[in-house]
C-alpha positions, 0 to 999 in steps of 0.5 A: 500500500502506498504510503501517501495514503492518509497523509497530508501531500502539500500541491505543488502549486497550491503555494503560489495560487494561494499567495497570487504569485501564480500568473495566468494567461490574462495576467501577463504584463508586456510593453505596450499591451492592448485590449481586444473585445468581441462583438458578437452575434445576437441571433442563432442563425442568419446573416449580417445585414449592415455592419455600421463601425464608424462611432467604434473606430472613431472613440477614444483610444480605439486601434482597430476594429476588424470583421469579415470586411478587413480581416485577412483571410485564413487558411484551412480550418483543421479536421475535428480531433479530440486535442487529447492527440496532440494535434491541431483541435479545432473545437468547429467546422469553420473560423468566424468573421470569413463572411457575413454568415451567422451559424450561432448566438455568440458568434465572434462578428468584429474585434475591437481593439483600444488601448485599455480594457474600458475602451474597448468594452465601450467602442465594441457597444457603439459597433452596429449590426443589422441582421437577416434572419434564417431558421434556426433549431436550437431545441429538440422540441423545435426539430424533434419531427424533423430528427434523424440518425448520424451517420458518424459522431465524435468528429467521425471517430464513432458510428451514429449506431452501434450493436451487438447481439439481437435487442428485440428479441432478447426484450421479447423473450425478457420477463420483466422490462423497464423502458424510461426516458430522461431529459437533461439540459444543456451544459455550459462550462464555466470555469472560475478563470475565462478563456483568454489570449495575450499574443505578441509578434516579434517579425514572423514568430508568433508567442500565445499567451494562452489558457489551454489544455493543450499547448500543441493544440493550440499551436498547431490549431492556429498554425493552419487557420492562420497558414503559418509554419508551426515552428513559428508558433510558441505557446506558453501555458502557466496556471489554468485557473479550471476548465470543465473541458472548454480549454480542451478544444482550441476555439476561435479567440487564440486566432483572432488575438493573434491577427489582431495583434498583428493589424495593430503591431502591439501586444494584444490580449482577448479575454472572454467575458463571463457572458461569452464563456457560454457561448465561445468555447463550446457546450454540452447540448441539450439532450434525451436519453431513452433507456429499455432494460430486459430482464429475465426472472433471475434479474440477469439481463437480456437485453438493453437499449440505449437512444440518444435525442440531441441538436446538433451544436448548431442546426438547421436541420433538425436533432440527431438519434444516436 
């Protein structure tokens, strides 16, 4: 038996987190820091319509605001992979402010930069949006007549269905069954420290500052959104204050802060904000499970099956069985 067992183990970093010598990456001071916000999407699915920056560029302290009018255009958006491999992670199918297009509520539309926190903040209200509006599912209720079977789930790792064995027949030949059905709600991860990006240009060598799971993720991720060599990316990772799996997934703000800062030739940090944390770096969608148990008169089981009723994180087509 271990001898650790029963004894108090001191944390390695517990010391400097206690004391607030710890940094995170929403911490880090450099020479001439900027502050980048988002403007985001108010509705789940649609279009920009008119996108009216003129009051935000011209307040006070404002460097730049970008969209999809002046940003540069990325490269390929990495392939779906759990950042587990060690490889680019991209948390979705394509990177925001490419186009007018709107897939979800909270979609990243313009990124204000200024130089202190307050006036980004400000100038980010006076960015205008117009929309054009398309259908959207956001609830199994609104496309539950509509559902169907994927094909393949987890980012094609796993088949929409999977079986082994004959289930009707062994819930036919059960004695007794129990057949229910349970609701949960969406998830939303929110760790107490919110995802943030402190990136820094030095010629054609890029250093994140970044609150990740996943360093190589986040370096190989940006690496192909932004199509620049990965030996001249540097990912510095301290202490990640929680994560419920958000910093797991590389989302659209290490990018975004990268070519932020480049536009502006200063160091520019893009923190999310508390109301952002539920909608920029991925959830847990809401979902119905239905679950038929056979058993024969000894209580060994016959048979089990297992239905899973869910939107897709963004949809217009209508829930997934899986």
């Amino acid at each position: 038996m271990s001898t650790a067992i029963g004894r108090p183990v001191d944390r390695v970093d517990g010391l400097a987190k206690i004391t607030g010598a710890g940094r995170y990456s929403a911490e880090i001071a450099l020479p001439g820091l900027v502050h980048a916000v988002l403007v985001t999407s108010r509705i789940p699915s649609g279009r920009i319509g008119h996108l009216d920056t003129y009051d935000a560029e011209r307040a006070e302290g404002v460097l730049a605001v970008l969209h999809h009018l002046n940003l540069p255009k990325g490269g390929s958006v990495p392939a779906l992979l759990p950042s587990l491999f060690g490889a680019a992670a991209s948390g979705q199918t394509f990177f925001p402010m490419q186009d007018e297009v709107i897939h979800y509520a909270g979609q990243p539309l313009a990124v204000v930069v200024a130089d202190t926190l307050d006036r980004a903040e400000h100038a980010a209200r006076l960015v205008h949006i117009t929309y054009e509006h398309t259908p959207a599912i956001t609830t199994i209720e609104q496309g539950r007549d509509r559902a169907y079977e994927a094909e393949k789930i987890f980012a094609g790792f796993i088949p929409g269905r999977i079986t082994r064995g004959d289930a009707a027949a062994g819930l036919a030949e059960a004695a007794e069954t129990v057949d229910l059905s349970y609701h949960l709600a969406a998830n939303h991860h929110n760790p107490i420290e919110c995802s943030a990006t402190t990136a820094v240009w030095e010629g054609d060598r890029l250093t994140l500052y970044d609150s990740t799971q996943g360093p190589n993720a986040t370096l190989h991720t940006v690496a192909e959104l932004l199509n620049i060599m990965p030996s001249h990316i540097r990912v510095v990772t301290g202490y990640v204050g929680g994560s419920f799996g958000c910093k797991a997934m590389i989302w659209a703000h290490p990018a975004l802060s990268a070519l932020a800062a480049r536009a502006v030739h200063r160091p520019v940090r893009l923190a999310l904000s508390r109301e952002q944390m539920f909608s920029g770096c991925g959830h847990r969608e809401e979902q119905e499970m239905r679950i038929v148990l056979g058993a024969d008169r000894d209580g060994r089981l016959t048979a089990i099956r297992h239905h899973k009723l869910s939107p897709p994180r963004t949809s217009t087509t209508g829930p997934n069985r899986r």
